[in-house]
N, C-alpha and C positions, 0 to 999 in steps of 0.2 A: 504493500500500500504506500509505504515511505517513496519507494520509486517512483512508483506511478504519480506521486505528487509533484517529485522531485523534477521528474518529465515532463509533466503539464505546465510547470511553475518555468523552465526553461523555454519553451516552445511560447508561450506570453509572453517573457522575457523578447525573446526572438525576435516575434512578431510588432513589437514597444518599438523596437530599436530598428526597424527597416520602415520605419514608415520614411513618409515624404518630407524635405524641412520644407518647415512652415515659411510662409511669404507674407509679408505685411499686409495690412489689412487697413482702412483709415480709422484713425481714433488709437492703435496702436501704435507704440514706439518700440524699436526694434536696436540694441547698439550689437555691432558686429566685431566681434576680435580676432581678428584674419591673421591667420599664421602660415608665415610662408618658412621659417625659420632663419630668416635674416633680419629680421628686425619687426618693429613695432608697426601697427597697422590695426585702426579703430573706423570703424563704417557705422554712420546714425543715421536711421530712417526713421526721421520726429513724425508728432503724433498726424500732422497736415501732409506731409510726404516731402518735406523740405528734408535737406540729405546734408549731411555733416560728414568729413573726413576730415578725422584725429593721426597725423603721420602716416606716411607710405615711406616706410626704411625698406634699405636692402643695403649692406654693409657687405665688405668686401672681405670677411674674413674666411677663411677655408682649414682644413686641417682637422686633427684628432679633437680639440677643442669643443668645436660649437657643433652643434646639432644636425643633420641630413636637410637637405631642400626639399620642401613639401607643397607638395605634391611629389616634384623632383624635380633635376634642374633642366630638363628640356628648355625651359623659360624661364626667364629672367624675375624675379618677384616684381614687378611693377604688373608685369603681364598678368600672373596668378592672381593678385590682389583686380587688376582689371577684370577678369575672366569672373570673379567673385561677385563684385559690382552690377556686373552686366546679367550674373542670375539672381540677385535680390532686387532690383533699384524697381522705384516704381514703372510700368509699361511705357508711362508717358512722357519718363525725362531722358535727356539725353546728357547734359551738365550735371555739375554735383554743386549745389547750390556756395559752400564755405567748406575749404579747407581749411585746417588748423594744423600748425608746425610748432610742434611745441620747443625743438632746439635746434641747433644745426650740427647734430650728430649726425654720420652713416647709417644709423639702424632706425634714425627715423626722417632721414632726407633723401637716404642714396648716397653712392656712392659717385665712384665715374671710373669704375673700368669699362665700361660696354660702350657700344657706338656711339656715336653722335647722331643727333637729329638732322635733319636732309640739308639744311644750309649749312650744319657746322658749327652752329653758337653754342649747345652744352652738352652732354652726354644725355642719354634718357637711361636713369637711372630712379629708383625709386615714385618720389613723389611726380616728375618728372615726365616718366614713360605712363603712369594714371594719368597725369593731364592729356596726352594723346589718344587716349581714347575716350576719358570722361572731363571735359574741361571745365573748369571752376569758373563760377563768376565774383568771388572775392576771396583772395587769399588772406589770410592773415596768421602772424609771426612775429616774436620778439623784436622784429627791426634790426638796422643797423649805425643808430645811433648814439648804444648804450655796451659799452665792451664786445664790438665785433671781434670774432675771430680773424689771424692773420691774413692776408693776401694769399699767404704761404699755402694755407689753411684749403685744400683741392676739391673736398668736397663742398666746403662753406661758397667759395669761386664758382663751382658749379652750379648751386642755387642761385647766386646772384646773377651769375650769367643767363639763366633761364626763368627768373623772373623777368628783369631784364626785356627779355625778347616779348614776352607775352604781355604787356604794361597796355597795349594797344588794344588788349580786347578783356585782359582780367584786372579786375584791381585788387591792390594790394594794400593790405592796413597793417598799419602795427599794432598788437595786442593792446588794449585800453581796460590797465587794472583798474577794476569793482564798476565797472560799465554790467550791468544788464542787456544792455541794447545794442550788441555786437554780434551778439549769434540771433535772432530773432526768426521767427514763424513766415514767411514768407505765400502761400496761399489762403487759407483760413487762420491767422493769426486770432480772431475773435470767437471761435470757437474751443480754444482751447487755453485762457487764461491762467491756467494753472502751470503751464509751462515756462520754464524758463532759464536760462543758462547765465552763469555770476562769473565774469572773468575774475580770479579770487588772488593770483600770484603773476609777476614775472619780473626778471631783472632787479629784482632784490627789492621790489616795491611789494607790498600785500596791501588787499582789503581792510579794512577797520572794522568791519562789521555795520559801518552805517553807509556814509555819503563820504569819508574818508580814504585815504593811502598814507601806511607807516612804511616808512625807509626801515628795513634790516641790514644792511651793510654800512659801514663804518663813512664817519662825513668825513675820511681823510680823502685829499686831493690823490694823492695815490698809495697804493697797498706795494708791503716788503712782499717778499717773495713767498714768505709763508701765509700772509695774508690773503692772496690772492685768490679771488672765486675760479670755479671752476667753471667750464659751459655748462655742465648740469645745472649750476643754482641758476643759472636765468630761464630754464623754463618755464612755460605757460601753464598756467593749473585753473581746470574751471570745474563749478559745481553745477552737474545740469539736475534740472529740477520737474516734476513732472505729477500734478497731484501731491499725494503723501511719499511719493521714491526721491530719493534723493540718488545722484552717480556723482562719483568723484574719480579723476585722475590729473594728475599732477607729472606726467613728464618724467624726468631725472633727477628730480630735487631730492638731496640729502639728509637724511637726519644725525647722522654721528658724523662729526669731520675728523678730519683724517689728524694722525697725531701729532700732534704742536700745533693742529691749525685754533685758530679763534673761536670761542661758542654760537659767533653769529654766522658761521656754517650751517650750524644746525637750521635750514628752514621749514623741515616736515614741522615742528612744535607750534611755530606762530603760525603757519598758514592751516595747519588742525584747529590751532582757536577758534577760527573765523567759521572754517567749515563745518563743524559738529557733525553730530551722527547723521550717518547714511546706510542708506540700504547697501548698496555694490560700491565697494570700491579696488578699486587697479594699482595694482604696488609701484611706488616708485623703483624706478630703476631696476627693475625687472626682479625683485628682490635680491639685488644685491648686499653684498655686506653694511654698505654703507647707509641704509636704509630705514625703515619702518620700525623707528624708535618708541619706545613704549607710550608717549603721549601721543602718537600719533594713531596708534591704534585705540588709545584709551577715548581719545577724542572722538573718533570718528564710529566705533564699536561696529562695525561691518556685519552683515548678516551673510555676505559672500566677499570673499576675496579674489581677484583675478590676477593672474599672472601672466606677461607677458617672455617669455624666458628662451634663449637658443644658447647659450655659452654652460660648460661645465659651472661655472661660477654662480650661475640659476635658478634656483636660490639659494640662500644661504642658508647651512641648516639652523643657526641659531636663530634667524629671521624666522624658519618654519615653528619653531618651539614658542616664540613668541607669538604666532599667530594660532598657535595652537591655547595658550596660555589664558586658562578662566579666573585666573588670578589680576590679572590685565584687564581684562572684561568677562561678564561673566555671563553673556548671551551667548547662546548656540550661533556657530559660524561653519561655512563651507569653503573651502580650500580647491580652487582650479588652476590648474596652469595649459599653455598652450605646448609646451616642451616639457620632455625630463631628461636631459644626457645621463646614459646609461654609468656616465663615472658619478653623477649627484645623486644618483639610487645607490650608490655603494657607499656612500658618503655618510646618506642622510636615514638610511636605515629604512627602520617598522614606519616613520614617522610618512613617507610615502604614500603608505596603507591608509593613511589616517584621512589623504585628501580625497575629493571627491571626484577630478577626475586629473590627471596628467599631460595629456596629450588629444590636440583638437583644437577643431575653431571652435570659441565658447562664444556663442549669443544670451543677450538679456533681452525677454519680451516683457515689455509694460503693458498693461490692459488697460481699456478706455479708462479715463479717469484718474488714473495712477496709482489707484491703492492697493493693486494685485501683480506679481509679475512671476514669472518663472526663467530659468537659467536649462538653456540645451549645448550638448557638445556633440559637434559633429565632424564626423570623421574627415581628417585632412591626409590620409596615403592616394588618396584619387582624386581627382578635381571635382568642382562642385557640382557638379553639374551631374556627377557619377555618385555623389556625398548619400549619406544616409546619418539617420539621426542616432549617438550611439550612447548618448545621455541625457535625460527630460525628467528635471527635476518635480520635484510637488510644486503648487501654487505656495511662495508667501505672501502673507501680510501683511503689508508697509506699515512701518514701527508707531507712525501719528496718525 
């Protein structure tokens, strides 16, 4: 009888996990965490069908290190992350309304080993090779008139070169910390009041929590060498909001600085004040060491955590313990990542076990209104279009 349960209870199982992934719907909001395993890559299909992309990386790394290319490397991830776009986006658009660039790292701009686009002006890499097939009609990015990267700097060159080219038909803003009215509802914005997206951090400026921005970096005219921010601390961190869900991610922003550096490295702490709890949120810096310091999670108390991760380094296991940790907060949470390098399973143990899924593109569905959502993981060894769904959580219930 034991079997025969056993058998039934699998063959459900089965049948759960091949169904078709879901496609947006209006009144729902859909965020996508597209993993190609070169880098970071976030797709929002808000509740009106206005469409958000959060980074198109593709970093130039290879070797024992980081992760397999997924699907695999037939194509280039700008293509994959395209090919992804092109089977969820609504029927009717063709653009992607706002990208967001939260740094100008490789894993979430591009690199530039691969061609050039047909005149020559920049490589189509990353962010890049997604404009050619789905072009934005406003980008927006930290800028470059608050500690750019070098000249030297080939991938940073490469974005400016290709914005650059594109100024004739897309515009380009720079991030406007504690603006509301930067990401904005563009069809039915009046239907759906409850939305809305809080530029919260960039460039060492944060939110106040009212009508405000406090400076966290030092008013010296210039920093010693150990002072010195890193590109991580100037990326862009917004809280999008949705009904009762709240979503947060934050870029590469650090919580522990590195040793001898200053405390005001630390900016996961003050830019968690502002933010408070949330339903979902996305680890800095793909959980790296330098990361998800206990205020930050105490602040924020996640009901899911997401993980963007391709490097051995992926996370880190004390970051996993701490996010494991009911001492820190003492709500029930769920643990996804889109990668697990098989050296961070030998690393990090049982504690693996404990997540809820490791590998996969992981979507969040809001339900009309915002007070319901679920989390699915689906399979990234085939293209999506070949994809099936290989995790589908219960329905929660947004925390207000």
């Amino acid at each position: 009888m034991k079997y025969i349960w056993g058998l039934l209870f699998a063959l459900v199982a089965e049948c759960a996990f091949s169904q078709e992934l879901p496609q947006w719907k209006e009144g729902y909001m859909d965020i996508h965490h597209i993993n190609t395993g070169r880098g970071d890559c976030t797709f929002c299909i808000l509740p009106d069908g206005t469409t958000l992309l959060i980074d198109a990386g593709e970093n130039n790394r290879v070797g024992e290190r980081v992760v397999a290319a997924k699907p695999d490397d037939t194509k280039k991830a700008g293509e994959w992350i395209a090919d992804y776009i092109r089977y969820f986006i609504p029927k009717d658009k063709e653009n992607i309304d706002y990208y967001l660039l939260t740094h100008y790292h490789s894993d979430h701009i591009g690199s530039w080993l691969h061609k050039k686009e047909d005149k020559g002006r920049y490589y189509l890499t990353g962010i890049s090779e997604v404009y050619r097939n789905f072009p934005a009609k406003v980008i927006v990015d930290r800028g470059d008139d608050f500690m750019p990267p070098s000249d030297k700097d080939s991938c940073y060159m490469n974005y400016r070169n290709f914005v650059k080219s594109i100024s004739d038909c897309t515009k380009r803003e720079t991030f406007n910390v504690g603006s509301c009215n930067q990401f904005v509802l563009r069809n039915e914005p009046e239907k759906y009041h409850s939305f809305g997206v809080r530029n919260v951090y960039a460039n060492g400026k944060v939110w106040d929590g009212d009508t405000g921005v406090t400076s966290l970096f030092s008013d010296k005219g210039n920093y010693s060498k150990s002072e010195m921010p890193r590109e991580n601390m100037y990326s862009c961190v917004i809280k999008l909001s949705y009904g009762a869900f709240d979503y947060y991610t934050g870029g590469d922003i650090p919580g522990f600085p590195r040793p001898g550096r200053p405390k005001w490295h630390d900016i996961e702490t003050p830019v968690s004040d502002v933010v408070g709890k949330v339903e979902v949120a996305v680890l800095n810096h793909h959980g790296n060491e330098d990361g998800t310091n206990e205020n930050f999670l105490r602040n924020l108390s996640p009901q899911n955590v997401i993980m963007s991760t391709w490097d051995a380094l992926h996370p880190n296991h004390t970051v996993l313990y701490r996010l494991f940790s009911k001492e820190i907060y003492p709500e029930e949470r769920k643990i996804f990542s889109t990668n697990m390098h098989p050296a961070t399973k030998i690393v990090i143990g049982d504690l693996v076990d404990r997540m809820a899924s490791h590998q996969g593109h992981i979507m969040v569905r809001v339900y009309p209104g915002g007070n319901k959502y679920r989390v699915y993981v689906f399979d990234d060894a085939v293209p999506i279009s070949e994809s099936h769904v290989i995790y589908e959580s219960d329905i929660f219930e947004c925390m207000k």
